[in-house]
C-alpha positions as CSV (number, residue, x, y, z in Angstrom):
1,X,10.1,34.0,-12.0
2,X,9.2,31.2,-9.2
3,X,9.4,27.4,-10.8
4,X,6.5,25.5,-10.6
5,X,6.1,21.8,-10.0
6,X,2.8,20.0,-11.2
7,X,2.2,17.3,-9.1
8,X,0.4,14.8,-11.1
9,X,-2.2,12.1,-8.9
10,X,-2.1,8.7,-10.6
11,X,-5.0,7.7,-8.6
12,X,-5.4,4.0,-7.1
13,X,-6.0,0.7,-9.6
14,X,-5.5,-2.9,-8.2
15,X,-5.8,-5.9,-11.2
16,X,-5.8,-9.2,-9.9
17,X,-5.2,-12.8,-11.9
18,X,-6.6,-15.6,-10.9
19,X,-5.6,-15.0,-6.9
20,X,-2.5,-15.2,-8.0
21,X,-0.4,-12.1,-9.4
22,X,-1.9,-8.5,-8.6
23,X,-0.7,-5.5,-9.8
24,X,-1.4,-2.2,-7.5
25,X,-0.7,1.3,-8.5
26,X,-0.7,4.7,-6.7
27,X,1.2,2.6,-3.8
28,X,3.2,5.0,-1.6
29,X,4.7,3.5,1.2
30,X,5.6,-0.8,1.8
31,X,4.8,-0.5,5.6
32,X,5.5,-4.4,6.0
33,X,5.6,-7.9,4.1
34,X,6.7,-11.4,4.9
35,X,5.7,-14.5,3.3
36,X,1.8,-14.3,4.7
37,X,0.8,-10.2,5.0
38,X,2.1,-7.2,2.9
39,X,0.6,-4.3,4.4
40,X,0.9,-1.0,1.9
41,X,0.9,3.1,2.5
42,X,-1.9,4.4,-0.8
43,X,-3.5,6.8,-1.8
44,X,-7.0,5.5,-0.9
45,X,-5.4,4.4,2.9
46,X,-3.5,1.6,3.5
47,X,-4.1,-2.1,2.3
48,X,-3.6,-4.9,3.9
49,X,-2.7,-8.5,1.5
50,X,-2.9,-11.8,3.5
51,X,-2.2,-15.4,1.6
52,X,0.4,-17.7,1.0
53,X,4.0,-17.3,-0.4
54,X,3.4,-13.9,-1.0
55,X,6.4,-12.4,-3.2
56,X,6.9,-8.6,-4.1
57,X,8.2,-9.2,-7.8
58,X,8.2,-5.6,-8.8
59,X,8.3,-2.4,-6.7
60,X,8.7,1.1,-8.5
61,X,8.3,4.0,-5.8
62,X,9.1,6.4,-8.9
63,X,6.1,5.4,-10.2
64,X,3.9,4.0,-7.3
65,X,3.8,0.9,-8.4
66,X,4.2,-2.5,-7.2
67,X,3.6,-6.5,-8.3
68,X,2.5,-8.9,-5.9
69,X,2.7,-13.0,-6.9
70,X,1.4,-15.9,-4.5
71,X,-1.5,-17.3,-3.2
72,X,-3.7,-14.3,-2.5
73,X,-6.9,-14.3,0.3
74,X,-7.8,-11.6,1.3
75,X,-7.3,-7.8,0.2
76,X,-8.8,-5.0,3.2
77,X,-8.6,-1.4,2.8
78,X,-8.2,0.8,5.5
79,X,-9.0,4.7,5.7
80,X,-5.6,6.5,7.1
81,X,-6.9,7.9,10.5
82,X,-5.7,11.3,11.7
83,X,-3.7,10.0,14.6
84,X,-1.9,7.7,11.8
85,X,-1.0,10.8,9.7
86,X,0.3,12.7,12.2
87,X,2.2,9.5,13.1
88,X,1.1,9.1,16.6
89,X,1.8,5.7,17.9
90,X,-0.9,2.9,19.6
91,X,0.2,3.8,22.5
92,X,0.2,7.4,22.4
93,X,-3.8,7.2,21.0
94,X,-4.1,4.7,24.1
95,X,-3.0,6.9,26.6
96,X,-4.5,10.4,26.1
């Protein structure tokens, strides 16, 4: 008999305290971070962070998760084009 894996969606939650600490879930990729910009890989597309003495305190890929601490700005979300999921660069999508 063929095994069977039931993939389970966690979905997409972000909690925020006081601009400070923020807790994201259903986080699948850390694309970039430095002390200024973390840019995540989600569910719902990617997110882009931007503050000050941004720290990742907690990452769990198991679980999707991930904790953020620092001075937090600004939180965009972005919807994953189709020339991002098949992983075609700027330039390519420049160029055509």
């Amino acid at each position: 008999m063929e095994e069977r894996r039931i993939v389970q969606q966690t979905g997409h939650r972000f909690c925020m305290e006081n601009r400070k600490h923020a807790e994201l879930t259903g986080i699948t990729d850390v694309i970039s971070f430095d002390l200024e910009k973390i840019i995540l890989e989600s569910d719902c597309g990617h997110i882009t962070i931007k503050g000050a003495e941004l720290h990742v305190k907690r990452l769990s890929v198991e679980k999707k998760e991930i904790d953020i601490e620092g001075r937090l700005d600004s939180i965009v979300y972005t919807e994953n084009s189709s020339a991002q999921k098949k992983g075609e660069s700027v330039l390519g999508r420049l160029f055509r």
